[in-house]
C-alpha positions as CSV (number, residue, x, y, z in Angstrom):
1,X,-61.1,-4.8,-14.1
2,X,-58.4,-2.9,-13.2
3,X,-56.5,0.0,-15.3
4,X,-53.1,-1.0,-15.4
5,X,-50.9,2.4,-15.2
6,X,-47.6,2.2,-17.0
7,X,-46.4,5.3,-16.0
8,X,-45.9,3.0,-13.1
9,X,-44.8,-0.1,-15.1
10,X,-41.4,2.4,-16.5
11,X,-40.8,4.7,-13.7
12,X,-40.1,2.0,-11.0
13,X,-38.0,-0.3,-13.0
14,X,-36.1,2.3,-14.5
15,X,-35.2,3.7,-10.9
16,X,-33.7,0.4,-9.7
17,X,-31.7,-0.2,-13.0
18,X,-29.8,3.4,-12.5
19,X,-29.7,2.9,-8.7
20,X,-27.9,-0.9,-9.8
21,X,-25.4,0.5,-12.4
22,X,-24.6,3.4,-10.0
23,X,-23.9,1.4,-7.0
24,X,-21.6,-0.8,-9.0
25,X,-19.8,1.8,-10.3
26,X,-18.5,2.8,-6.5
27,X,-18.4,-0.6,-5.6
28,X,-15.8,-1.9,-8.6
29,X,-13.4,1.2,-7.8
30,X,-10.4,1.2,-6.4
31,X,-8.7,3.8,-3.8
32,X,-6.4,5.3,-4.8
33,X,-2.9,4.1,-3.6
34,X,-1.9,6.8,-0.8
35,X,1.7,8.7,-1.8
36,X,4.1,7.9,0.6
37,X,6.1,10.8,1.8
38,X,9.4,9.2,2.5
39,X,10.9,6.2,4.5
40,X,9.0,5.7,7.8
41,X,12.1,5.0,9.9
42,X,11.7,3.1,13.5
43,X,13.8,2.4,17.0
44,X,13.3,-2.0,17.2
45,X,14.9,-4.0,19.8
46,X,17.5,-2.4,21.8
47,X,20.2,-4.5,23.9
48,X,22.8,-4.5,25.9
49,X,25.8,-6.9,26.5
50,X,29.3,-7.2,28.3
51,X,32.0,-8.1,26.0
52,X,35.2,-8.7,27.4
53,X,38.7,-8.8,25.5
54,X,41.3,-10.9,26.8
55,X,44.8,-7.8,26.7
56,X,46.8,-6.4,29.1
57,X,45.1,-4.9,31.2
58,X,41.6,-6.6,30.4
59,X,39.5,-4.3,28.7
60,X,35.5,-4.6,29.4
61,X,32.6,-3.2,27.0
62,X,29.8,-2.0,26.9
63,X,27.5,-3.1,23.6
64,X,24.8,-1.2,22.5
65,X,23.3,-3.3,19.9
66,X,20.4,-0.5,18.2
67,X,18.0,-1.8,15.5
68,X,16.9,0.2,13.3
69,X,13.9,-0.4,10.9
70,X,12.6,0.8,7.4
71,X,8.7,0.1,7.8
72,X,8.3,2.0,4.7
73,X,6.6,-0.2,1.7
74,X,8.6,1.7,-1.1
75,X,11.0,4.3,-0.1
76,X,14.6,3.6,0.9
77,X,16.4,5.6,3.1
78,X,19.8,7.2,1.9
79,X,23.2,7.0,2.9
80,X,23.4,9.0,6.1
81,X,20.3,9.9,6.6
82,X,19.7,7.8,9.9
83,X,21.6,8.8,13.2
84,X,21.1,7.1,16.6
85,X,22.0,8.7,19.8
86,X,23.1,7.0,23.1
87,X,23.3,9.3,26.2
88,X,24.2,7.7,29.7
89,X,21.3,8.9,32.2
90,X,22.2,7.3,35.3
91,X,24.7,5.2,36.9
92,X,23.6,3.3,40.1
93,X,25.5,3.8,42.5
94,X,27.0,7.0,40.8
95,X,30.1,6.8,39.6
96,X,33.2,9.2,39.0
97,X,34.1,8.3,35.7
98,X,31.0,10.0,33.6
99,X,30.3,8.3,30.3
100,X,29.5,10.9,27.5
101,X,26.7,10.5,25.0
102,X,27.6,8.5,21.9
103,X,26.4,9.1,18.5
104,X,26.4,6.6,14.7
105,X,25.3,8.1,11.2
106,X,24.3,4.6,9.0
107,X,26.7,5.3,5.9
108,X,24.6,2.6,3.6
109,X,21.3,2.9,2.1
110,X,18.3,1.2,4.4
111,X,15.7,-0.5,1.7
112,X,12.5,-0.3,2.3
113,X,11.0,-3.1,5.0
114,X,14.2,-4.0,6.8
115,X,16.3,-3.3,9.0
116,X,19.8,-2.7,10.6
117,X,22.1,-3.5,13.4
118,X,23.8,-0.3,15.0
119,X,26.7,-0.7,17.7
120,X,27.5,1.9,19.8
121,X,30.2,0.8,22.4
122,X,31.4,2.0,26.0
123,X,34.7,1.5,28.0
124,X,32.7,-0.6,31.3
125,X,33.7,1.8,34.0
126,X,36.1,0.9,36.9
127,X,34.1,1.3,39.7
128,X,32.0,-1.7,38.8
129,X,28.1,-0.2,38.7
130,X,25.0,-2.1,39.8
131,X,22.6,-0.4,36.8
132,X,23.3,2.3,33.8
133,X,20.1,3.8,32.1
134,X,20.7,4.7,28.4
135,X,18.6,7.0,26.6
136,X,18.4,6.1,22.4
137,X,17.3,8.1,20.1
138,X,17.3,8.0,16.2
139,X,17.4,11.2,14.1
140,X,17.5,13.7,17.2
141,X,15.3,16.2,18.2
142,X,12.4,14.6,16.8
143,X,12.8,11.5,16.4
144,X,11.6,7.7,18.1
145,X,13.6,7.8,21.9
146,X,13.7,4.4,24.0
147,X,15.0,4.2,27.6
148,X,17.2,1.0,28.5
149,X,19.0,-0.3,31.6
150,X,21.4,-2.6,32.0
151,X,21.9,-4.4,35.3
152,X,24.9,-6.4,36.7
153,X,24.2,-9.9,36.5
154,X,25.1,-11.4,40.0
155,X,26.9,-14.7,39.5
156,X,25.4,-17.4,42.3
């Protein structure tokens, strides 16, 4: 018959019990929630629409409508803390009446994951255009920048 060795018998079992009881140690922890470092503040849609106003002479519009988004999961951005920036780039087929860059500061608070309308309007120019390109940017030099056009919608 054979010698059992219990060397054997307490050295193997013991190694699986502490190998167990470590793995669920990691396993039942949690990460630690990551610090966030301050609102995380995004350009979302950006449109453009004609709005006309019925005076003497007729006075055309230009609406840049500018969302702006808090994707942040806890930190609220402050009163004026958030600027947007619209700068004309180009005007198809050029035009002699320049439109200058335009610039909003939000004056209200911006809680964390939602967002804002900005409206950044421009006298429509007199020689009627066929396309503008606007540049936006929020919180300039570093921040988000979108290009948009807007195009004359030909009536049939």
């Amino acid at each position: 018959m054979e010698k059992i060795n219990h060397k054997k018998i307490i050295f193997y079992p013991a190694i699986l019990i502490s190998l167990f009881l470590l793995s669920i140690g990691t396993g039942l922890s949690q990460p630690e929630p990551e610090e966030e470092k301050g609102p995380e503040i995004k350009l979302g849609e950006v449109t453009i629409k004609m709005r006309e106003f019925q005076s003497n002479p007729p006075l055309k519009l230009l609406e840049v409508q500018i969302e702006v988004l808090n994707q942040s999961k806890q930190s609220a951005a402050p009163p004026d803390s958030i600027k947007v920036v619209v700068t004309p780039k180009e005007i198809q087929p050029a035009s002699e009446s320049p439109l200058i860059p335009e610039e909003s500061v939000l004056n209200s608070p911006l809680p964390p994951k939602t967002g804002r309308v900005m409206i950044i309007g421009y006298p429509f120019p007199e020689e009627t255009p066929q396309s503008i390109t606007f540049e936006v940017q929020i919180n300039p030099p570093e921040g988000e920048t979108k290009m948009v056009i807007w195009e004359l919608q030909k009536t049939p």
